[in-house]
C-alpha positions in Angstrom: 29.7 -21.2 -35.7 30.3 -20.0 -32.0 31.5 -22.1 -29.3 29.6 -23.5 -27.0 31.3 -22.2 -24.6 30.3 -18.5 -25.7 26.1 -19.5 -26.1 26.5 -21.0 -23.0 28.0 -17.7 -21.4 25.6 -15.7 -23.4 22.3 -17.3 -21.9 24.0 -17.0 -18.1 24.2 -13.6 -18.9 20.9 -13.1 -20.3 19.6 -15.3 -17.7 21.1 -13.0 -15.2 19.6 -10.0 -16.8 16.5 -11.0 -16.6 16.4 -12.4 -12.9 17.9 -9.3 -11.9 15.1 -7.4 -13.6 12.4 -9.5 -12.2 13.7 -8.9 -8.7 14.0 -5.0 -8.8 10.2 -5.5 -10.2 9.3 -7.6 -7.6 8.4 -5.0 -4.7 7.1 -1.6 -4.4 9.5 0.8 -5.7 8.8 3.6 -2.9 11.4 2.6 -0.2 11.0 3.9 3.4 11.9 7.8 4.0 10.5 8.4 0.5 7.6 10.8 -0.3 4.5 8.8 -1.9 2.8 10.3 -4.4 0.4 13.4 -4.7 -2.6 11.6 -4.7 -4.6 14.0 -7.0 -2.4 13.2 -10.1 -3.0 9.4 -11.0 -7.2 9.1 -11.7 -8.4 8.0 -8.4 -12.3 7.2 -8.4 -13.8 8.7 -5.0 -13.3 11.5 -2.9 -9.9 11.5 -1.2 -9.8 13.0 1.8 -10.4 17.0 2.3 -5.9 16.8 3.8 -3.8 14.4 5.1 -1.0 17.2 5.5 0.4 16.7 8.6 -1.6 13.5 9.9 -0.3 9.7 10.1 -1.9 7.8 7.1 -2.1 4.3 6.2 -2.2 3.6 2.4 -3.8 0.4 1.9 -3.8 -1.3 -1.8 -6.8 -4.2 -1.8 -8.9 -6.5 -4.1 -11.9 -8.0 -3.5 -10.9 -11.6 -4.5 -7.9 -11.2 -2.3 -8.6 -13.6 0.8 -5.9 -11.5 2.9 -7.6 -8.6 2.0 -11.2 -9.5 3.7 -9.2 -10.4 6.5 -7.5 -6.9 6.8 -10.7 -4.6 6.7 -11.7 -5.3 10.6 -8.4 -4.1 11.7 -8.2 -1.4 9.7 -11.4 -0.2 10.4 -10.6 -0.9 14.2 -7.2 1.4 13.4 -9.7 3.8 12.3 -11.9 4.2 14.9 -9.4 4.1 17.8 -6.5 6.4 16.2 -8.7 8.9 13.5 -9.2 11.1 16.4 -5.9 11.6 17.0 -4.9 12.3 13.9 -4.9 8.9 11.7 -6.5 8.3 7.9 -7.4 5.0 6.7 -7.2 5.1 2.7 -8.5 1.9 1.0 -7.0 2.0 -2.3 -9.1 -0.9 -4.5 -7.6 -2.0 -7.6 -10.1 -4.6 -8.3 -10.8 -4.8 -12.6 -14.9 -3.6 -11.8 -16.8 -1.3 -9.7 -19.4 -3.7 -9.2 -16.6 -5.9 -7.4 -15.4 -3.1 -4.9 -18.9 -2.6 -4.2 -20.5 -5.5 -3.5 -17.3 -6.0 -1.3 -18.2 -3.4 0.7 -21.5 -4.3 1.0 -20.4 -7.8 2.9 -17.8 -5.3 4.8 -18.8 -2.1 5.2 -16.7 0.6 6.3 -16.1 3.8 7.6 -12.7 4.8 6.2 -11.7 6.5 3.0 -12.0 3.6 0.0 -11.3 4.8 -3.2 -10.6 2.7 -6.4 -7.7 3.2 -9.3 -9.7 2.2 -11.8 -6.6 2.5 -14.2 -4.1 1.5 -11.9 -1.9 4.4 -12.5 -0.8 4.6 -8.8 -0.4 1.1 -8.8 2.0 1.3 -11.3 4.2 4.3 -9.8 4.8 2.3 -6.7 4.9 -1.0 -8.2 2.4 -3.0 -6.3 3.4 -6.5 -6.9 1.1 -8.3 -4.1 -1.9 -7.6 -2.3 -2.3 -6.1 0.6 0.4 -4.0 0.3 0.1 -1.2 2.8 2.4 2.2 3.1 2.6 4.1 6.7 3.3 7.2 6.2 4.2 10.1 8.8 2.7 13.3 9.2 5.4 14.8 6.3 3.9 12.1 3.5 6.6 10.3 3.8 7.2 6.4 4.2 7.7 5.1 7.1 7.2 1.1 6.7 5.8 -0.9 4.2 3.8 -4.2 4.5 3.0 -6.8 2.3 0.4 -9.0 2.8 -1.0 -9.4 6.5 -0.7 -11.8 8.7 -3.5 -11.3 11.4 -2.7 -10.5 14.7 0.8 -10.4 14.1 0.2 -7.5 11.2 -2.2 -5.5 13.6 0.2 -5.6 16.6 2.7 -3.9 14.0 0.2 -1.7 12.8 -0.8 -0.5 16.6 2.9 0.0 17.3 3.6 2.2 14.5 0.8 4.1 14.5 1.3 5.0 18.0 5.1 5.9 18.0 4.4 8.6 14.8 1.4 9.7 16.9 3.5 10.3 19.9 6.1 12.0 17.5 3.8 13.9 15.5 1.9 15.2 18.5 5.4 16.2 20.6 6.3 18.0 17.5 3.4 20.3 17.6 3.6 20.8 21.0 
């Protein structure tokens, strides 16, 4: 019969295990200066963009039941209209279970920026979207540059607004 003392070890170690798992899965698995995904090889419903090669994009992972969500769309949208001339793209990724759900969304908020859905959620998978929002800036190589979860209103857009600009300002010196 074992010891206490040894089925007491073994459930703090298998305890351990399996907090420690459930951390690492906790967050997005793309960590900033990473490359994100080809786009074109996880399923996504819609037209992506024609090239985001060499342009600042913001990655945005929503739902339609997602309160947070609704209250993201006017700022991205304002994002989009005051940066996509200068080289930003605003891609809506919705991961929402129906169509019908994404669209009547839209419907209450229509857009102007990219929306696509992953219908499968094969992408959402790859980078381990564990809340929602969860938006990726990348810079003008496809590469991470900051990751936020959630959004917080003004406070998120100010963030937003500051990023956006400095990779501008840095894209567009570098192709000067």
């Amino acid at each position: 019969m074992p010891s206490r003392w040894g089925l007491t070890t073994a459930l703090l170690a298998l305890g351990l295990a399996l907090f420690t798992h459930l951390a690492l899965a906790g967050g997005p698995t793309l960590k900033v200066g990473d490359p994100f995904p080809d786009l074109s090889k996880f399923g996504i419903e819609g037209k992506l963009p024609d090239s985001i090669k060499g342009k600042i994009v913001v990655v945005d992972f929503w739902a339609s039941w997602c309160g947070p969500c609704k209250d993201s769309f006017p700022v991205m949208e304002e994002l989009h209209r005051r940066f996509s001339d200068k080289g930003l793209v605003i891609l809506a990724i919705n991961v929402d279970e129906s169509r019908a759900a994404m669209e009547e969304f839209l419907k209450e908020h229509p857009v102007t920026f990219t929306v696509v859905r992953d219908a499968k959620k094969k992408l959402v998978a790859a980078v381990n979207i564990a809340s929602m929002p969860t938006s990726f800036i990348l810079d003008a190589d496809g590469k991470v540059h900051s990751i936020h979860n959630g959004f917080r209103g003004l406070e998120t857009r100010k963030k937003y607004v500051k990023e956006i600009q400095e990779l501008l300002k840095i894209t567009s010196a570098k192709n000067e």
